[in-house]
C-alpha positions as CSV (number, residue, x, y, z in Angstrom):
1,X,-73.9,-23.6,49.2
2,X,-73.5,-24.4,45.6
3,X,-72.6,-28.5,44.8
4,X,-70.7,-30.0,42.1
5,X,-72.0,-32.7,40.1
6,X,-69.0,-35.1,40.0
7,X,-69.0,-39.0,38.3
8,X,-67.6,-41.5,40.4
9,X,-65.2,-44.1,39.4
10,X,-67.4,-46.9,40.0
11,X,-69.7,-46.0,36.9
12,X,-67.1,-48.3,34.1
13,X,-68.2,-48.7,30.9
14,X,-69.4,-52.2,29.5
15,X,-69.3,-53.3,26.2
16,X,-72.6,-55.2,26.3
17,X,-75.1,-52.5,28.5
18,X,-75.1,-49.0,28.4
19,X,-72.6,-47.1,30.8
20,X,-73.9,-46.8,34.4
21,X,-74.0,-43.0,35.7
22,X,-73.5,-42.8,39.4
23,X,-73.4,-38.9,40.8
24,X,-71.9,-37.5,43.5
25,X,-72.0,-34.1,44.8
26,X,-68.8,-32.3,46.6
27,X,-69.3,-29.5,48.1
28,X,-68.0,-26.1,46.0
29,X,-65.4,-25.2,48.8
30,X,-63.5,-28.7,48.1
31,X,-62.9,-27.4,44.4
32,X,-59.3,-26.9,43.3
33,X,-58.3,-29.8,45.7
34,X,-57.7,-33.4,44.2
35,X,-60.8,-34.6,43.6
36,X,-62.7,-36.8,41.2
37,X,-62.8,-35.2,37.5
38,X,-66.3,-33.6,36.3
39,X,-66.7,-35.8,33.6
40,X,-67.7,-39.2,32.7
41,X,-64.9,-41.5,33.6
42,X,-62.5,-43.6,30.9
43,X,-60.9,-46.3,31.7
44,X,-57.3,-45.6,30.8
45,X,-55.2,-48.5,31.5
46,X,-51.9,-46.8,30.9
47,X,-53.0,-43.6,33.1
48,X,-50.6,-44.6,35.8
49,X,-48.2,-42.4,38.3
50,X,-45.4,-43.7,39.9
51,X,-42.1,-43.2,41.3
52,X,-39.3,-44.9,39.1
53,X,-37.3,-45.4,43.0
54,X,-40.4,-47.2,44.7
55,X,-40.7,-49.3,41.8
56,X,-37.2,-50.7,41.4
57,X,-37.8,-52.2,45.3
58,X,-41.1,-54.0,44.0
59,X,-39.7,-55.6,40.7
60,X,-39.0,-58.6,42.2
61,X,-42.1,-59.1,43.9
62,X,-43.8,-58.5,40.7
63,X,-42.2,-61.2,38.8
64,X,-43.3,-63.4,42.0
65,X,-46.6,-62.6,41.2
66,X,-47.5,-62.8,38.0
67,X,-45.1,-66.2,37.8
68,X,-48.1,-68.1,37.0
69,X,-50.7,-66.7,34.6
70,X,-51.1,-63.7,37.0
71,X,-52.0,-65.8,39.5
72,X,-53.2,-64.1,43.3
73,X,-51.8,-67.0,45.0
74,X,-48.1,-65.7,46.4
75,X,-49.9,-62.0,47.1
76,X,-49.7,-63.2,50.8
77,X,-45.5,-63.9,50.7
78,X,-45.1,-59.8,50.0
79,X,-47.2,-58.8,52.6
80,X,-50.7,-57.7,51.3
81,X,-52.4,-60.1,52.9
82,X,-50.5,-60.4,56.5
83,X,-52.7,-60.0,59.6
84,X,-52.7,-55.9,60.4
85,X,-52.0,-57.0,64.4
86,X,-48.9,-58.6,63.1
87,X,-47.6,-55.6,60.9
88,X,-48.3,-53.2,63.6
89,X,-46.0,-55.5,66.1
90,X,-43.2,-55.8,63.4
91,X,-43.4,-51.8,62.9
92,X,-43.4,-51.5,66.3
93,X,-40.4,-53.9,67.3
94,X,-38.4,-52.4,64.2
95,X,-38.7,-48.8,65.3
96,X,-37.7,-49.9,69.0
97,X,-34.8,-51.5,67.4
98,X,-33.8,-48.1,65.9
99,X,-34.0,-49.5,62.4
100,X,-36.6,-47.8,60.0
101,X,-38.1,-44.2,60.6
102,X,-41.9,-45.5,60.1
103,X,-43.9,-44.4,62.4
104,X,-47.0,-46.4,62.8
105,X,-48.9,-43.9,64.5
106,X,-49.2,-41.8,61.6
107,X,-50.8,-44.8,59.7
108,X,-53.5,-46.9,61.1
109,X,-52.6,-50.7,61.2
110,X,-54.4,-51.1,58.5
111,X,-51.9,-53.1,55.9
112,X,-49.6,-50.7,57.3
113,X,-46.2,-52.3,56.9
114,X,-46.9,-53.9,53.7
115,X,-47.0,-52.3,50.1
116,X,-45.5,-48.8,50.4
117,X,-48.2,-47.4,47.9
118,X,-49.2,-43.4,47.3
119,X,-46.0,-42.6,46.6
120,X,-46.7,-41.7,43.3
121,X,-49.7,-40.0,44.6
122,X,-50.6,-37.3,47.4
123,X,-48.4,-38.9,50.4
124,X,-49.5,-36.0,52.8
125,X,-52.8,-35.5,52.0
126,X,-54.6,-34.0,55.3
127,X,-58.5,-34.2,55.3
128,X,-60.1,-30.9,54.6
129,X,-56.6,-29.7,53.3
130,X,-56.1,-28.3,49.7
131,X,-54.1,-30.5,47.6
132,X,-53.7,-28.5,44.2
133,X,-50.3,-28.1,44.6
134,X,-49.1,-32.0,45.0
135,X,-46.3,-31.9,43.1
136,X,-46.2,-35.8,42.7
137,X,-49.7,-35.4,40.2
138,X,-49.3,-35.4,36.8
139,X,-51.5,-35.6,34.0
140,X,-52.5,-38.3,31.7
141,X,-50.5,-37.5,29.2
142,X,-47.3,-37.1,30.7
143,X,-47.4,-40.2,33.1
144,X,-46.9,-42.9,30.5
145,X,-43.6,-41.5,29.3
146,X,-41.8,-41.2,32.4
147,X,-44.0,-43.8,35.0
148,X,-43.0,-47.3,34.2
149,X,-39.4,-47.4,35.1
150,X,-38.0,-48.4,32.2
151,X,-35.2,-47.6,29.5
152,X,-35.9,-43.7,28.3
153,X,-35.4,-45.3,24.9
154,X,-37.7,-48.1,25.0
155,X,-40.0,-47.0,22.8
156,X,-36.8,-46.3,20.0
157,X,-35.5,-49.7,20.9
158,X,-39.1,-51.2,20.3
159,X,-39.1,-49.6,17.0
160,X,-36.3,-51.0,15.8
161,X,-37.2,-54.2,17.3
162,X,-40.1,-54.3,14.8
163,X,-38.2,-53.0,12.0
164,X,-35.9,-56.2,12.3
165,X,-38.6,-58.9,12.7
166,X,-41.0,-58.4,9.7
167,X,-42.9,-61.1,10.6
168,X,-44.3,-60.1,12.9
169,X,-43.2,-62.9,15.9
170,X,-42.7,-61.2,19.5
171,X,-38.9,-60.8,20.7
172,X,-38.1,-62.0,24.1
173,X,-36.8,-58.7,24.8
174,X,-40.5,-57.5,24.0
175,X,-42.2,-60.2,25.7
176,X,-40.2,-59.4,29.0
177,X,-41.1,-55.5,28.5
178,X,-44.6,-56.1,28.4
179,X,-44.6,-59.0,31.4
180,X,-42.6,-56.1,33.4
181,X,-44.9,-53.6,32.2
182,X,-47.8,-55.6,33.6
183,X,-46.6,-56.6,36.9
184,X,-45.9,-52.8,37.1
185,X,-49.3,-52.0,36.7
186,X,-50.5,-54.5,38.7
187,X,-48.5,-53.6,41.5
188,X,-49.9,-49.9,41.5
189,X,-53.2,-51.1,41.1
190,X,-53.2,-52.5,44.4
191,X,-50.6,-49.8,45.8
192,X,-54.0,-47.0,45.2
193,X,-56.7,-49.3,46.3
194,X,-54.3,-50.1,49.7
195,X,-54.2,-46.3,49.7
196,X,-57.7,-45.5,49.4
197,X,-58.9,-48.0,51.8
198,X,-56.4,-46.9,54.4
199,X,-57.6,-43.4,53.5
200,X,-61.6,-44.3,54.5
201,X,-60.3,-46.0,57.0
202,X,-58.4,-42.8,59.1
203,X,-61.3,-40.9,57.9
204,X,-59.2,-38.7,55.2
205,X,-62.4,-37.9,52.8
206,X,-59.9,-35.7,50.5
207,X,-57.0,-38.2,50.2
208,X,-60.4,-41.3,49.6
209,X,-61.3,-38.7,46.7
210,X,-58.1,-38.6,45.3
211,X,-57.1,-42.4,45.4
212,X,-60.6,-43.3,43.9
213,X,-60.3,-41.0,40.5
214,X,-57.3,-42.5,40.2
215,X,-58.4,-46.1,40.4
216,X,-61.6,-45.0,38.2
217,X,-58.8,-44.3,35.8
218,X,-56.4,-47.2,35.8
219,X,-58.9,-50.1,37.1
220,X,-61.3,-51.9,34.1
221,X,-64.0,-54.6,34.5
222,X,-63.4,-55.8,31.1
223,X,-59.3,-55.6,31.8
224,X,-56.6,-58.1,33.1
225,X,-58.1,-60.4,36.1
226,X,-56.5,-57.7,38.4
227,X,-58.1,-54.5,36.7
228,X,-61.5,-56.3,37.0
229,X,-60.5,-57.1,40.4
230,X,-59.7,-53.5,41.4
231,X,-62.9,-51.8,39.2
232,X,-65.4,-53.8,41.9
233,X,-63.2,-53.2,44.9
234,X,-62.8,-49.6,43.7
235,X,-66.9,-49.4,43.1
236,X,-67.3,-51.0,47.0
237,X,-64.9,-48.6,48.5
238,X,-66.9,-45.5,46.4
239,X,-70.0,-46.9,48.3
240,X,-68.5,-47.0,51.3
241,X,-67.1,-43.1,51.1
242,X,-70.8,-42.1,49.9
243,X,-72.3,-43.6,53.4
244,X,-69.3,-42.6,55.9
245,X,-69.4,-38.9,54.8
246,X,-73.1,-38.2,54.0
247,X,-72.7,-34.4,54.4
248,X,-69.9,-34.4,51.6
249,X,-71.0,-37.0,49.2
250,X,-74.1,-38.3,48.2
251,X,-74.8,-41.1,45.4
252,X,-78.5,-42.7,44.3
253,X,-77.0,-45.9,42.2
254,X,-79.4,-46.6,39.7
255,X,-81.4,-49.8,41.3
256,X,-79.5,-52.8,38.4
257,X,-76.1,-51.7,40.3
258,X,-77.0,-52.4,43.6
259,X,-79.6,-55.3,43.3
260,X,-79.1,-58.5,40.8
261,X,-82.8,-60.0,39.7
262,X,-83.8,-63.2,39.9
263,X,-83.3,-64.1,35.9
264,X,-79.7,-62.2,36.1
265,X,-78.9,-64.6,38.8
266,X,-80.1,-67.8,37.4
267,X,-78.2,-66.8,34.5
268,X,-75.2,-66.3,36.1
269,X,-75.6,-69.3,38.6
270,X,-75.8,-71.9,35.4
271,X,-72.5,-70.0,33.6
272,X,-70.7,-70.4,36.6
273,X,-71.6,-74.6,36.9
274,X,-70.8,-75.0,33.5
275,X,-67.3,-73.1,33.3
276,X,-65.9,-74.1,36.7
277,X,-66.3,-77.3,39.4
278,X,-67.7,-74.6,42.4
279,X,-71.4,-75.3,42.0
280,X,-70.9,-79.2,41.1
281,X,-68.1,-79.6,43.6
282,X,-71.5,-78.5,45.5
283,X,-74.1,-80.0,44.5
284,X,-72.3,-83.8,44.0
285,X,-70.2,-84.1,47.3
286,X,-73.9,-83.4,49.2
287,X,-75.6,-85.4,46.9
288,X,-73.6,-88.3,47.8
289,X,-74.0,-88.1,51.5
290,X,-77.9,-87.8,50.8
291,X,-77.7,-91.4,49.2
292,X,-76.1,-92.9,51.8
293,X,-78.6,-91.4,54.3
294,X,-81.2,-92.2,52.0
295,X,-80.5,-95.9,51.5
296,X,-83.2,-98.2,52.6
297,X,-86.0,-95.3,53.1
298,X,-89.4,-95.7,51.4
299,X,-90.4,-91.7,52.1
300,X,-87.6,-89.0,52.2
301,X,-88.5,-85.4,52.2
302,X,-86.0,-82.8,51.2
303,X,-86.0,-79.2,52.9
304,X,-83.9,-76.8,51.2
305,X,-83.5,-73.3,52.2
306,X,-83.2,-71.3,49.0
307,X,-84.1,-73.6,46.3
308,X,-83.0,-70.6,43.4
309,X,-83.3,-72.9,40.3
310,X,-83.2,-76.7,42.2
311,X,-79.5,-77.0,40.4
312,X,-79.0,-79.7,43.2
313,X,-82.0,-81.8,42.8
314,X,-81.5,-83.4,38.9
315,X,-78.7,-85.2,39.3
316,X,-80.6,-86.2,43.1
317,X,-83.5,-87.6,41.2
318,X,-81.5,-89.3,38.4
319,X,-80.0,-91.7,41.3
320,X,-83.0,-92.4,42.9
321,X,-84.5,-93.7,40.1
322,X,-81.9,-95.7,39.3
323,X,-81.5,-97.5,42.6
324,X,-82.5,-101.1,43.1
325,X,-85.6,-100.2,45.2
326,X,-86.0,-96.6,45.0
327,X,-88.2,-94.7,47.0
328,X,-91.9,-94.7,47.0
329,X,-92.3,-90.9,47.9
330,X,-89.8,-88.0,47.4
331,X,-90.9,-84.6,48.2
332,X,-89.0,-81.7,47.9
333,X,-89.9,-78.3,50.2
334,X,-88.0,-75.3,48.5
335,X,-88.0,-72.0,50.4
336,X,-87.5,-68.7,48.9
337,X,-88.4,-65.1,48.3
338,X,-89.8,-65.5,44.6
339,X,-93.2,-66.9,44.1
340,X,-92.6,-67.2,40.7
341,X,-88.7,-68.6,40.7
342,X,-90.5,-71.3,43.1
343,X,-93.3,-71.7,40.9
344,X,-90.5,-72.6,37.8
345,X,-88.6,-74.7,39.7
346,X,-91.4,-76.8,41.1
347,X,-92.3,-77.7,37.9
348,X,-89.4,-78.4,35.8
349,X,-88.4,-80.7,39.1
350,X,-92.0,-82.3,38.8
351,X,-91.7,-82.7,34.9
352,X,-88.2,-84.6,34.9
353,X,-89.5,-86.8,38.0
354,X,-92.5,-87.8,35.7
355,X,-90.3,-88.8,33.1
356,X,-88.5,-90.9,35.6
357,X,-91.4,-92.2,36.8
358,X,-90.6,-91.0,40.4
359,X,-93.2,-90.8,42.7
360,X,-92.8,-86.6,43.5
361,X,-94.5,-83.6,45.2
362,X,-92.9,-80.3,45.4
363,X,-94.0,-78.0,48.1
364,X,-92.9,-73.9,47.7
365,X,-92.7,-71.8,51.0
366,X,-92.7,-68.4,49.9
367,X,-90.7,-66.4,52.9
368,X,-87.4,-65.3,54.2
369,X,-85.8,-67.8,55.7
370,X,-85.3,-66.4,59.2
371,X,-89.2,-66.1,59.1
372,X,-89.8,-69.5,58.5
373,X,-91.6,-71.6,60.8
374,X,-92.3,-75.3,61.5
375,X,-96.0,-75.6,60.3
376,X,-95.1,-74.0,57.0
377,X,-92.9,-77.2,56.0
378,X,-95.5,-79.7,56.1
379,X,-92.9,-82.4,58.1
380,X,-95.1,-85.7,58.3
381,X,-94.5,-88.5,60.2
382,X,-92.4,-91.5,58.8
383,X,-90.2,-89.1,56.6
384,X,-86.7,-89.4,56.2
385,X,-86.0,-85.9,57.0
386,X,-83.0,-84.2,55.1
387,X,-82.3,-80.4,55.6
388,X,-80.2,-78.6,52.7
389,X,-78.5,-75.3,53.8
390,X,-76.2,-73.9,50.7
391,X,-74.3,-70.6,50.8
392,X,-77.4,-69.5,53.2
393,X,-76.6,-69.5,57.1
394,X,-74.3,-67.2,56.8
395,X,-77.1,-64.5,56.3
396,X,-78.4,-65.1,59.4
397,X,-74.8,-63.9,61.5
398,X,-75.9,-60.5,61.4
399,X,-77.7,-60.4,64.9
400,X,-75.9,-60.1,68.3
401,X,-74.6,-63.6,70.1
402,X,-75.9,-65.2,67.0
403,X,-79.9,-65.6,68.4
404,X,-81.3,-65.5,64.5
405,X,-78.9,-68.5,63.8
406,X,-79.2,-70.2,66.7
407,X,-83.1,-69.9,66.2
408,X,-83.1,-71.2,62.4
409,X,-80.8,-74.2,63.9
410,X,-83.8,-74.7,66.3
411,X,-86.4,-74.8,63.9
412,X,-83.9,-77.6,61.5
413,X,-83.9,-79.2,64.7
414,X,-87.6,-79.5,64.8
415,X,-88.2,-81.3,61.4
416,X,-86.0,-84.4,63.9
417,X,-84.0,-84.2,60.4
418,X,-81.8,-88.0,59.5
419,X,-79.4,-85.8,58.0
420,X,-78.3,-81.7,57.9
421,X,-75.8,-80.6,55.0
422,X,-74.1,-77.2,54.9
423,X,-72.0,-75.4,52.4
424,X,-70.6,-72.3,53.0
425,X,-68.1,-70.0,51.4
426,X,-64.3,-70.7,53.4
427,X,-63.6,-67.6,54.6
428,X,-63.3,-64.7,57.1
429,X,-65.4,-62.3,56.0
430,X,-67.4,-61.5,59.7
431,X,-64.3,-59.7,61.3
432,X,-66.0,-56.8,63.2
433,X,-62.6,-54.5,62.4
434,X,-63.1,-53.3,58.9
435,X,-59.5,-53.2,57.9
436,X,-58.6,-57.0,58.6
437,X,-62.3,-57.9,56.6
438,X,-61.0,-55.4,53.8
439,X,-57.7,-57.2,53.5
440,X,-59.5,-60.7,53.8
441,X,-61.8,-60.0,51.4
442,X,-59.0,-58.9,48.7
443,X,-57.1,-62.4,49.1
444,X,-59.8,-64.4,48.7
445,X,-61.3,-62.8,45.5
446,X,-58.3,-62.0,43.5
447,X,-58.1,-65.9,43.7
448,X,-62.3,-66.2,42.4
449,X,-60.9,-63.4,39.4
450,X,-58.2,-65.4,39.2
451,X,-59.8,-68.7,38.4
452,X,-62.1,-66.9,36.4
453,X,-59.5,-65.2,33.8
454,X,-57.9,-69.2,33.7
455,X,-61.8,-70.6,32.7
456,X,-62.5,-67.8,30.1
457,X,-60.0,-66.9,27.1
458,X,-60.8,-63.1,27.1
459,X,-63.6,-61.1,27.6
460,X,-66.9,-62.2,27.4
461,X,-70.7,-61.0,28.3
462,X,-70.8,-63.9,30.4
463,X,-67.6,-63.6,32.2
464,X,-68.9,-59.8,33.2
465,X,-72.2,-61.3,34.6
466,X,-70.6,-63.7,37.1
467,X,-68.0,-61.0,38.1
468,X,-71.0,-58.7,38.9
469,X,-72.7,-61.4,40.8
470,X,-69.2,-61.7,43.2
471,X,-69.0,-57.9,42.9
472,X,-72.1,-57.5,44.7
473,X,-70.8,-59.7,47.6
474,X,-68.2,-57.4,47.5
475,X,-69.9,-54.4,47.7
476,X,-72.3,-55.6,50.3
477,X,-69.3,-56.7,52.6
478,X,-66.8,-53.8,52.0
479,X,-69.5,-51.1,51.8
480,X,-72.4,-52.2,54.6
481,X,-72.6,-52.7,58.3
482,X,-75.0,-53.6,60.5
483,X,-78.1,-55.8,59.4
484,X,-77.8,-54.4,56.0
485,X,-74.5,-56.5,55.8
486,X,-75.3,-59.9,54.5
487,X,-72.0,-61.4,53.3
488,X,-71.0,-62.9,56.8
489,X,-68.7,-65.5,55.7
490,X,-66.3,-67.9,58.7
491,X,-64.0,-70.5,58.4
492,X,-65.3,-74.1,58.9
493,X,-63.5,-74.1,62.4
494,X,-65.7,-71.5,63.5
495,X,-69.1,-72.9,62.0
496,X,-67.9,-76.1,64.0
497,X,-68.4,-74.5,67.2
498,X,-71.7,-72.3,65.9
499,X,-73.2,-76.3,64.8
500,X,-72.5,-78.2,68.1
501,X,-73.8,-75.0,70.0
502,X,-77.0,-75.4,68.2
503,X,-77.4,-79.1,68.6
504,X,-75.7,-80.6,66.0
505,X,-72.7,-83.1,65.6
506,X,-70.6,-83.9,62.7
507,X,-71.5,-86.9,61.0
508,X,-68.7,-86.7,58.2
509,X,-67.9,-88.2,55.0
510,X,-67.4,-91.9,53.5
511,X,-64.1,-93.1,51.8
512,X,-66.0,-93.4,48.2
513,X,-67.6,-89.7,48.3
514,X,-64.3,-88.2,49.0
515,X,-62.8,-89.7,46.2
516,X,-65.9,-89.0,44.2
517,X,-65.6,-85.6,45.2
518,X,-61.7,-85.4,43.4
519,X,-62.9,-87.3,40.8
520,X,-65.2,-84.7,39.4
521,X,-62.3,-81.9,39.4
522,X,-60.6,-84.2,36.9
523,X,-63.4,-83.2,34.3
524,X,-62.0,-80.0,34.0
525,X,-58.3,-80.9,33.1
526,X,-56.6,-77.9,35.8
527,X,-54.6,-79.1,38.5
528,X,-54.9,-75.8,39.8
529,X,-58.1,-77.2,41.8
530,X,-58.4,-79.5,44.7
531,X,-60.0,-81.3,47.7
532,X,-58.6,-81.2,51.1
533,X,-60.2,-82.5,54.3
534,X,-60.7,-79.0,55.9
535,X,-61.2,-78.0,59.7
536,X,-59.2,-81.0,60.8
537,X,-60.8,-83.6,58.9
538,X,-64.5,-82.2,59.8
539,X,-65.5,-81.1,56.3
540,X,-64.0,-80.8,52.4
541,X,-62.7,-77.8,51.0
542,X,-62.7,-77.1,47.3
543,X,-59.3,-74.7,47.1
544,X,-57.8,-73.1,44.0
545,X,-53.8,-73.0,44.2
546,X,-53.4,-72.3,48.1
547,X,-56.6,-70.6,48.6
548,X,-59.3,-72.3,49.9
549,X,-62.7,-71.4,48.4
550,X,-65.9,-73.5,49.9
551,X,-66.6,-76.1,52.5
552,X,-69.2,-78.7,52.5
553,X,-70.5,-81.1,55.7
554,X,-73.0,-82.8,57.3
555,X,-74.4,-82.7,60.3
556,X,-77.3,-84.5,62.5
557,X,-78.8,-83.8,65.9
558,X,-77.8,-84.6,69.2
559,X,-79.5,-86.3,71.7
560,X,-79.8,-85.0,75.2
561,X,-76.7,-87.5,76.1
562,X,-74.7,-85.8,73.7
563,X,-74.5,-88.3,70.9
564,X,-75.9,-87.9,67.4
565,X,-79.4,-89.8,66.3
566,X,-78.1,-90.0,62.5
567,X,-75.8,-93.2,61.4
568,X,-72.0,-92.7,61.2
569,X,-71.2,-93.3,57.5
570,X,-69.7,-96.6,56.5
């Protein structure tokens, strides 16, 4: 049976690399239905459809939305965001009440009351059904005359607008037609990508084909924070049609799309510290617990799992020189997967604790950190112990009743470690129903693209290459299961009760590094970020507006009584 050779939507053009091609082949009886177009895709960010009536409902909410700098934060107050057991229980009480002709079982939960999007698409698409006669499609060039719900005579009445203002200044009537314009296009955005997801999700593969040429179309990584936003969702969702319905589609990304190197990484890891407070938020809050653990102590060994670049350890080094009797040994064990990004790291750390004149070894364990084991650390006696675990036990939530996690909490608890820290991204990202880690996953990174669009003033080739490093998480958590799913993200309340199963007790946080901790988002003149004592008062939580973002701690071992062998801090 002959194939068609189709683009996917998730191939967007950059302006600094060359456009990404990803293929997919339909099978020929599918053709004439609503399907992606045969040609390389361009971004259009006026190609829109929509229904003048559905819109006039949503105008309100729009203005909500984009009421501060398009900000993500109020997306929860209309509904996107609401738990999909709680929707299906309204739905359920309002059609017992006789009000409302929804009928849920037509739609899975999934976001099911919130949103009414597709109606300016196919709203009865049937899988395996033709769908060349939707009358709601239209083409490019006659949607953005007739889509946006506004005045017929806009366009006249802009004209004239410019005719009378020769200098060139913006009207308020202009300025409220393009703000109303936007939050009309934002609004569909997320109407499709609801669509499509809900459309993988009941297993509709012709109604997922429709919904994703369409977001190819309007969606743009080099767009408004929402395009961008949609472009990687859209591109996760592609990935995630490709692998559900093998014997219809089949795509071989080219191997940059789907793996970031180590230089591409390192790259965007540094951007990232030096346009927002995430990484130093980080790196300082632990780095002030370490001192107070590491007060007094003549040896200390640091154990980090996933060293990347040693970000952390400068600043580290720079106090302990400069305390009144510093140590007499530091030695810093990095783990990772490349030699040669150990091998780097190990020696710019070495060169700077030279200069310092800082008594230093670096160690490298080259591995995967589940495959770690005691003897590779090199734990001598009379260390002070400290074990560093950033943005990395997460990865290790993939096997059943936890038995990898609870193992690499066995072999921490081997080193007999003073002190354990932990960072980890605050969220819910581990659900095992797709649809509520879907919805999750859309909160809490339209707040990331959010505070992403406030630290850059327009588009930039380093803006793209942090969004592609959170578009791979993304991808990986949308589009993967199983042990191929890596992006296992929980809230602190949950890690709580993984830590103290694994031996471990919170040891908490001093008065002066809390407030250090808020002083350093002050550097960055935004009020839009702060520090909260998250998982009732057991951690801090970096947030942006309302959405909480990362969550650091500290931990130490228990003895067999139950209490911890580490100091409580002062």
């Amino acid at each position: 049976m002959g194939t068609q050779r189709l683009d996917l939507p998730c191939s967007f053009t950059r302006k600094e690399a060359a456009m990404v091609s990803l293929s997919l082949e339909r099978q020929a009886e599918s053709r004439g239905s609503c399907s992606f177009r045969p040609r390389p895709v361009t971004i259009s960010s006026s190609a829109i459809i929509a229904q003048t009536a559905s819109w006039e409902s949503r105008r309100e909410i729009g203005r909500e939305l984009w009421n501060r700098k398009r900000s993500f934060k109020k997306f929860h107050q209309c509904g996107l965001f609401e738990d999909p057991d709680i929707v299906r229980a309204k739905k359920k009480r309002t059609n017992s009440s006789g009000e409302g002709d929804y009928n849920d079982e037509k739609k899975p939960s999934f976001l099911a009351g919130q949103i009414q999007a597709g109606t300016s698409g196919c709203p009865n698409i049937k899988s395996g059904s033709s769908t060349s006669g939707c009358p709601n499609i239209k083409s490019d060039s006659s949607s953005s005359s007739d889509t946006h719900g506004l005045s017929p005579n806009l366009s006249e009445d802009s004209s004239r607008n410019e005719e009378g203002n020769p200098s060139g200044e913006v009207s308020g009537f202009e300025s409220s037609v393009k703000r109303t314009k936007t939050e009309h296009e934002g609004l569909e955005l997320l109407s499709f990508l609801i669509e499509c997801a809900q459309a993988i999700s009941s297993s509709n593969h012709t109604a997922a084909n429709f919904y994703l040429a369409r977001l190819g179309d309007m969606s743009s990584p080099t767009g408004t924070s929402i395009q961008r936003l949609v472009a990687y969702f859209t591109e996760a969702l592609a990935f995630r049609a490709a692998k559900k319905w093998q014997h219809i589609f089949s795509i071989a990304p080219p191997r940059e799309l789907t793996e970031m190197n180590d230089n591409d990484e390192a790259m965007a890891l540094r951007i990232l510290n030096n346009v927002t407070p995430i990484i130093r938020f980080i790196h300082f809050t632990l780095n002030e617990r370490l001192l107070t653990a590491f007060e007094g102590k003549e040896r200390i060994h640091i154990i980090d799992f996933d060293i990347k670049q040693g970000l952390q350890w400068p600043s580290l080094l720079h106090s302990l020189a400069s305390m009144p009797n510093p140590p007499t040994h530091v030695r810093v064990t990095g783990i990772g997967e490349s030699k040669q990004e150990l091998q780097n790291t190990g020696t710019r750390l070495a060169g700077l604790a030279q200069a310092l004149k800082l008594p230093f070894e670096f160690h490298s364990v080259v591995d995967r950190i589940e495959d770690v084991r005691l003897w590779m650390l090199h734990v001598k006696e009379n260390e002070c112990v400290a074990v560093n675990c950033v943005l990395q036990l997460h990865r290790a939530l993939y096997a059943k009743n936890h038995i990898v996690l609870m193992a690499m909490l066995g072999l921490i608890r081997s080193t007999n470690p003073s002190i354990v820290l932990m960072a980890e991204t605050e969220a819910e990202h581990n659900e095992l129903k797709w649809e509520k880690r879907f919805a999750n996953a859309l909160k809490y990174y339209s707040a990331v693209f959010d505070l992403l669009d406030y630290s850059f003033t327009g588009d930039s080739a380093s803006r793209i290459k942090i969004e592609e490093m959170f578009a791979r998480k993304i991808r990986n958590l949308v589009a993967y299961e199983g042990v191929e799913r890596i992006e296992r993200h929980e809230r602190f309340d949950r890690w709580r009760g993984m830590m103290e199963d694994g031996g471990f007790r919170f040891v908490g946080f001093n008065e002066r590094e809390i407030i250090q901790s808020k002083l350093l988002l002050k550097m960055y003149n935004c009020e839009n970020y702060s520090v909260d004592k998250g998982g009732n008062g057991f951690g801090l939580t970096l947030k942006w507006m309302d959405q909480s973002l990362y969550t650091v701690s500290a931990w130490a071992p228990m003895e067999i009584g139950g209490t911890s062998s580490a100091l409580q801090p002062g």
